[in-house]
BAZALO-466950 format. One line per 10 residues: number of its first residue (from 1); for each residue x, y, z of C-alpha. Coordinates in nm, 2 decimals, always signed. Last residue first. Example, Ala and Ser with C-alpha at 12.3 -4.5 7.8 and 13.67 -1.06 7.14 Angstrom:
REM residues 2
2	+1.37/-0.11/+0.71  +1.23/-0.45/+0.78
END
This chain:
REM residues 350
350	-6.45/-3.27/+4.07  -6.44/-3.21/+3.73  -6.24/-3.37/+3.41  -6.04/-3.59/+3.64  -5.98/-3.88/+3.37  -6.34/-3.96/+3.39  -6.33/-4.28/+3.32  -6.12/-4.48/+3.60  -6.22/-4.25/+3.88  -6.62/-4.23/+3.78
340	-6.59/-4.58/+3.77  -6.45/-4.62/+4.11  -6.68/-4.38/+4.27  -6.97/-4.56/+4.10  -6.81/-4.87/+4.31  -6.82/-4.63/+4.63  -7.16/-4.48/+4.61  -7.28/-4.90/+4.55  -7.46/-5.01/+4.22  -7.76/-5.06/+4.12
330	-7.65/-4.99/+3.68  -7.86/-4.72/+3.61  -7.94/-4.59/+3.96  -7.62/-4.59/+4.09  -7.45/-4.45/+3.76  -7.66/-4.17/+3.69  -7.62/-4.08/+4.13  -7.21/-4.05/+4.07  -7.26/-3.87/+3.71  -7.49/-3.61/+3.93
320	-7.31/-3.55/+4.19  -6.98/-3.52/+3.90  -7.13/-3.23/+3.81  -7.27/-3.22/+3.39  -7.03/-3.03/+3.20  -7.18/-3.22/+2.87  -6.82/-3.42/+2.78  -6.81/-3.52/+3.17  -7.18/-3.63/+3.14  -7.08/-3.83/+2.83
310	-6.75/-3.98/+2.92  -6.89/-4.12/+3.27  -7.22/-4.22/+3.11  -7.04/-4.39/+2.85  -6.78/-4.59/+3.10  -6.99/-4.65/+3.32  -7.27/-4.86/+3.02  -6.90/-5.05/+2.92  -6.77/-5.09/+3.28  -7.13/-5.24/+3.42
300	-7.10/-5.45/+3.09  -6.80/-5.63/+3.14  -6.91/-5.72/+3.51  -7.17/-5.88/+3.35  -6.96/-6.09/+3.14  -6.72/-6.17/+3.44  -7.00/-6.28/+3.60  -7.11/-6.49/+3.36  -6.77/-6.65/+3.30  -6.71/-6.70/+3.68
290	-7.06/-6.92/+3.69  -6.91/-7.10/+3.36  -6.61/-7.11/+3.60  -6.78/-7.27/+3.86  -6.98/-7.50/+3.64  -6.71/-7.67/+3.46  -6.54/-7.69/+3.80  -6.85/-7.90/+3.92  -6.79/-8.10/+3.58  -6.45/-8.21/+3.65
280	-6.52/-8.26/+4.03  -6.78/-8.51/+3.92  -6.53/-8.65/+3.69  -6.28/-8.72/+3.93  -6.53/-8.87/+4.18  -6.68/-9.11/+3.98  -6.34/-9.22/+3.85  -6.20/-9.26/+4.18  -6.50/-9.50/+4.24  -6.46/-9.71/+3.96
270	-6.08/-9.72/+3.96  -6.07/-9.83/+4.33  -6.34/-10.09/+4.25  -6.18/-10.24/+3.98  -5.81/-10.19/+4.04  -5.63/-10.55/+4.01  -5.89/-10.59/+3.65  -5.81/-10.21/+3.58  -5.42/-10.26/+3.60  -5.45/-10.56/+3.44
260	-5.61/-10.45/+3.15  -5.53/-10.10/+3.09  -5.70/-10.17/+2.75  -5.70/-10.53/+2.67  -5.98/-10.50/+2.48  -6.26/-10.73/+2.72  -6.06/-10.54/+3.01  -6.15/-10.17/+2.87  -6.46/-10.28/+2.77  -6.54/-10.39/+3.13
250	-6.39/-10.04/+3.24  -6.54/-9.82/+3.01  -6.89/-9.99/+3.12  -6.83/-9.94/+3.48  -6.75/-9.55/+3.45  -7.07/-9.44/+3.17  -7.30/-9.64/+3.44  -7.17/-9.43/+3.75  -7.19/-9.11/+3.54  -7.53/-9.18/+3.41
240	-7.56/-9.24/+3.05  -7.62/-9.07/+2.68  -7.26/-8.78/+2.72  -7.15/-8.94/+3.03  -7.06/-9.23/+2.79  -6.77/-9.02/+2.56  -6.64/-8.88/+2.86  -6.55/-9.26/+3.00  -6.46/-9.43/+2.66  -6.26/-9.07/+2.58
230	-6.07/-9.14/+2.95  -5.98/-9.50/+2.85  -5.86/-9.41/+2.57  -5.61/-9.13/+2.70  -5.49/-9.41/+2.95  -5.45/-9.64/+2.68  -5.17/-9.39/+2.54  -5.06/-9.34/+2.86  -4.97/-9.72/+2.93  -4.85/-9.73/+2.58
220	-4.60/-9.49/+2.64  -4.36/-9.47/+2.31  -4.70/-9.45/+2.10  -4.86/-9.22/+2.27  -4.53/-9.00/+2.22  -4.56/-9.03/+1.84  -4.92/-8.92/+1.86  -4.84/-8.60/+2.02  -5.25/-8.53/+1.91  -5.51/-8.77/+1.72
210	-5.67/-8.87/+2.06  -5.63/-8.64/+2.36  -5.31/-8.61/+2.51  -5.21/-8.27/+2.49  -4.88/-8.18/+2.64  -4.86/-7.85/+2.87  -4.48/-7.77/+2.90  -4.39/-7.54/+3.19  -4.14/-7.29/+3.28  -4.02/-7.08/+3.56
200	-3.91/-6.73/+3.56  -3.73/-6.52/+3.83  -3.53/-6.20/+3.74  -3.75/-6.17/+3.47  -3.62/-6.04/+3.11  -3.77/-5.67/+3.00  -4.08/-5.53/+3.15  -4.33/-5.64/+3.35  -4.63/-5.42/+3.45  -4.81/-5.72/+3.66
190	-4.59/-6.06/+3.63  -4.84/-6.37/+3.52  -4.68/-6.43/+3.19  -4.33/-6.39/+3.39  -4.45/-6.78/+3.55  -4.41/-6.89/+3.18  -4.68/-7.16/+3.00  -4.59/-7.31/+2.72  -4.83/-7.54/+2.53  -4.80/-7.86/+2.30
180	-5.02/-8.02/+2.12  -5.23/-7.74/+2.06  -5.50/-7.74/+2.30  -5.89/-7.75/+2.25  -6.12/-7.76/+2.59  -6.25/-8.14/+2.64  -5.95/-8.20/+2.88  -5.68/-8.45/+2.85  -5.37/-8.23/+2.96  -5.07/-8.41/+3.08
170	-4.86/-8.09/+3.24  -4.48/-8.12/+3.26  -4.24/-7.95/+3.49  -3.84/-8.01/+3.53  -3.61/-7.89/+3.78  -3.22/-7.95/+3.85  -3.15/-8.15/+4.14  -2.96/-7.92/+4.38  -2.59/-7.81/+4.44  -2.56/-7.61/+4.69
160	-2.24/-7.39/+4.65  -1.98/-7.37/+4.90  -1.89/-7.06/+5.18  -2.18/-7.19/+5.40  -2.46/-7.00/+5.50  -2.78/-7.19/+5.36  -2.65/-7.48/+5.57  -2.81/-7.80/+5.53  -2.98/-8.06/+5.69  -3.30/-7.91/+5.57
150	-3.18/-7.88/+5.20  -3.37/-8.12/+4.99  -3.68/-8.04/+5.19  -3.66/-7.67/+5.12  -3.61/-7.79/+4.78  -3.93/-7.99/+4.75  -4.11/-7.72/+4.92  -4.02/-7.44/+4.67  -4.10/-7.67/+4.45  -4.41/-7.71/+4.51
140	-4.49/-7.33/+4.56  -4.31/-7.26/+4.22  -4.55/-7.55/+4.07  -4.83/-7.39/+4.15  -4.72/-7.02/+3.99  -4.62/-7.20/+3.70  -4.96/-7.41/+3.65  -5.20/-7.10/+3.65  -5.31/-7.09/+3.34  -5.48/-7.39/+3.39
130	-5.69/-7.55/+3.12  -5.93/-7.83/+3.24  -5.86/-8.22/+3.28  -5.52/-8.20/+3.38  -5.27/-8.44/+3.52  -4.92/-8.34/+3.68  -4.57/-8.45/+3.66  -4.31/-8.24/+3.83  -3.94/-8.42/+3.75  -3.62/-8.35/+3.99
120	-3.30/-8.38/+3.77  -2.97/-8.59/+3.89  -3.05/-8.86/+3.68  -3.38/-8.92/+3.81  -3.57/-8.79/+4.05  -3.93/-8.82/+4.11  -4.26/-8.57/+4.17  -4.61/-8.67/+4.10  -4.95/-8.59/+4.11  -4.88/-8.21/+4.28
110	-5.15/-8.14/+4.53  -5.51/-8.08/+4.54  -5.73/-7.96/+4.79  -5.63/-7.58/+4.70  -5.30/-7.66/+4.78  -5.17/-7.95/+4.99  -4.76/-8.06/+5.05  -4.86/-8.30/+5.30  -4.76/-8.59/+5.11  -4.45/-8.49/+4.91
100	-4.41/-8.69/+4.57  -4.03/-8.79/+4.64  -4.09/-9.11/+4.31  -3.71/-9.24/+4.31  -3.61/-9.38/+3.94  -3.29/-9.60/+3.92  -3.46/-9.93/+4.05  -3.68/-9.86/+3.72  -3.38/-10.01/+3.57  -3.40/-9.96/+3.11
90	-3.36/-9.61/+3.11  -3.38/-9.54/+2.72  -3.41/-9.13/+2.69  -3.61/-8.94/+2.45  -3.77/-8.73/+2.77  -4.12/-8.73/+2.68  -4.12/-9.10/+2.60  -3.85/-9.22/+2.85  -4.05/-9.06/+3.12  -4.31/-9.21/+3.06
80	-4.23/-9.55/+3.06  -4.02/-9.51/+3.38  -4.37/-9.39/+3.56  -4.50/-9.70/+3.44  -4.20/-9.92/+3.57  -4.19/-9.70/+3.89  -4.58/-9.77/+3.98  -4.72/-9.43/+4.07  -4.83/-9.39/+3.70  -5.08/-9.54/+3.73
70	-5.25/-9.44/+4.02  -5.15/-9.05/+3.96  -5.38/-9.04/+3.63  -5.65/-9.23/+3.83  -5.69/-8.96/+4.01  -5.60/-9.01/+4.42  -5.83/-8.83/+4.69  -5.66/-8.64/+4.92  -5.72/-8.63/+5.30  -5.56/-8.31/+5.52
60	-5.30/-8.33/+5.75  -5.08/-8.55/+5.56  -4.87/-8.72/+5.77  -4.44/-8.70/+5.65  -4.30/-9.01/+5.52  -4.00/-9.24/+5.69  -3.82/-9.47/+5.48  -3.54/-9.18/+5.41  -3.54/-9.03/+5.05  -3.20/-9.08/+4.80
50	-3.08/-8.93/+4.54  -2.98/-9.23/+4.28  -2.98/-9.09/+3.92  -2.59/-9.09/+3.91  -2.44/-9.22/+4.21  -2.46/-9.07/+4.54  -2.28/-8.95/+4.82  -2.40/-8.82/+5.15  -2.74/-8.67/+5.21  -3.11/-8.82/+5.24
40	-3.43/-8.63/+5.13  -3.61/-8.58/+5.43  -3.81/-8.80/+5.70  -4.10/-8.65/+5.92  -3.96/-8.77/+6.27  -3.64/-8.61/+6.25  -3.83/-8.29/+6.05  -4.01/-8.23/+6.36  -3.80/-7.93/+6.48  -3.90/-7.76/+6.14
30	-4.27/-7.73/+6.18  -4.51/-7.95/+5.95  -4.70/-7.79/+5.68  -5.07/-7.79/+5.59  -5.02/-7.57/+5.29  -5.20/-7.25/+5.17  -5.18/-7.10/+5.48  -4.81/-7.05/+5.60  -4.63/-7.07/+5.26  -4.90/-6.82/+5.14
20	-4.76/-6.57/+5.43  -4.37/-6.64/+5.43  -4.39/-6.69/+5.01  -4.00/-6.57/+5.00  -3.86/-6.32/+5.29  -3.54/-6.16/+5.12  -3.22/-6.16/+5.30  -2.95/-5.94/+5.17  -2.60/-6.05/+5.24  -2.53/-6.04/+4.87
10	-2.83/-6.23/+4.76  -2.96/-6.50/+5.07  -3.27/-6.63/+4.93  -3.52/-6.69/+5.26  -3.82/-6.93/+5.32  -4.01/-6.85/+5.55  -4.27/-7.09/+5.85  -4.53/-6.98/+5.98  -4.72/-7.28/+6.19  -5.08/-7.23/+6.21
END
């Protein structure tokens, strides 16, 4: 697989930047084929208008859209929204330019949408569960969107770079409670961090069930009847079969003038997207139920360690003996009892 680095030049120190996850986590086209991929284009521009070439990189790997990212693909829509959580009154959706990168794939998903506007570069992404992990995504995105940005650049030149300045927004509709709105830090994620990070990167989570940010459901109506058609959907699965609970939030959607004519040009897109987004929603439901019991159980291997560790330590009892106690109680490997004895024991005997 192709290796490619990123490198931030800091007084004439290189530093090697994501080389290895770079590398693996995305299916990423060498450098010499940029001519043929497309890149952001160069040269002047007005306010709000950076432009892309025609030309769009391959993905190498298939994604399935969400119905989240259909929407709101069409630049009116998109517009819409970004006026609501933004304040603004853009008016042209002409001015809008959606540079969502195609082969940019992590974890088989990849960022829902990316635009610029007014000299700003805009992350938009849909969530049905809680992600913590959001800040740390996003930096590999936008690592790539800037690496893009500059390819017919010069890292090395005596002027300054200017780039699109970044913003990142989560749309969370998940059945989990969230406060309206959530913050999430990349620093939150730093191990033994102290005092104010050299890098930090920020996100805002917005709720969007019913009854929460009401006032910007009501400045986008298309996300606002988004959020309802979602609850029509989740609310079915709960007495019907998937499939059924999809096609009967859509035709109530029509008869109501819900998402209307995007679901009546859409039908059979939207049915079958749905189906799949919301059987991956409930296979990661399981998954981290599965991770929650095994995270409980691995709680209570340290808890019963911990006691026989601090017990046959405060006894004199040889740490043989301690190692064997905690194989036998709790079936574990020499080494993992090794490990406990290490973390509790606090070197008492040897």
């Amino acid at each position: 697989m192709f290796n490619k680095s990123i490198f931030l030049t800091s007084s004439g120190c290189s530093h090697r930047l994501f080389s290895y996850h770079i590398s693996e986590v995305y299916a990423f086209y060498p450098i010499n084929e940029r001519e043929k991929q497309g890149r952001w284009g160069g040269g002047s521009c007005k306010k709000g208008e950076l432009h892309m070439e025609e030309k769009k990189p391959k993905a190498r790997r298939e994604y399935k859209d969400t119905v989240f990212r259909m929407l709101f693909s069409d630049e009116k829509n998109l517009l819409s929204l970004y006026n609501a959580v933004t304040g603004r009154s853009y008016e042209d959706a002409k001015e809008l330019e959606i540079v969502t990168l195609d082969n940019a794939v992590y974890m088989g998903m990849k960022n829902d949408l990316a635009f610029l506007l007014d000299l700003h570069i805009s992350l938009y992404e849909h969530q049905s569960t809680k992600n913590p992990n959001m800040p740390l995504r996003d930096l590999f995105y936008i690592s790539l969107e800037y690496q893009k940005y500059v390819s017919d650049k010069s890292l090395y030149s005596s002027a300054l770079l200017k780039i699109p300045a970044p913003v990142f927004i989560v749309f969370y509709n998940g059945a989990e409670d969230m406060e309206e709105r959530t913050e999430l830090r990349l620093s939150q994620a730093y191990e033994h961090f102290e005092g104010e990070p050299n890098l930090e990167l920020k996100v805002m989570v917005l709720n969007i069930n019913a009854g929460h940010n009401a006032e910007l459901m009501e400045q986008c109506r298309m996300l606002k009847e988004y959020a309802q058609y979602v609850a029509r959907v989740r609310g079915y699965t709960a007495s019907m079969k998937l499939e059924e609970a999809v096609r009967r939030a859509i035709k109530e959607c029509i008869a109501e003038g819900i998402l209307a004519d995007f679901l009546r040009k859409n039908r059979a897109e939207v049915e079958m997207v749905s189906i799949l987004e919301y059987d991956k929603e409930y296979e990661e439901k399981k998954l981290r139920k599965a991770e929650y019991e095994a995270g409980e159980q691995e709680g209570l291997n340290r808890g019963l360690a911990q006691g026989i560790v601090e017990t046959g330590c405060a006894y004199g009892v040889s740490k043989k003996e301690i190692l064997e106690r905690l194989q036998e109680r709790l079936n574990i490997s020499c080494q993992t009892a090794q490990e406990y004895f290490a973390m509790y024991s606090g070197k008492k005997i040897s």
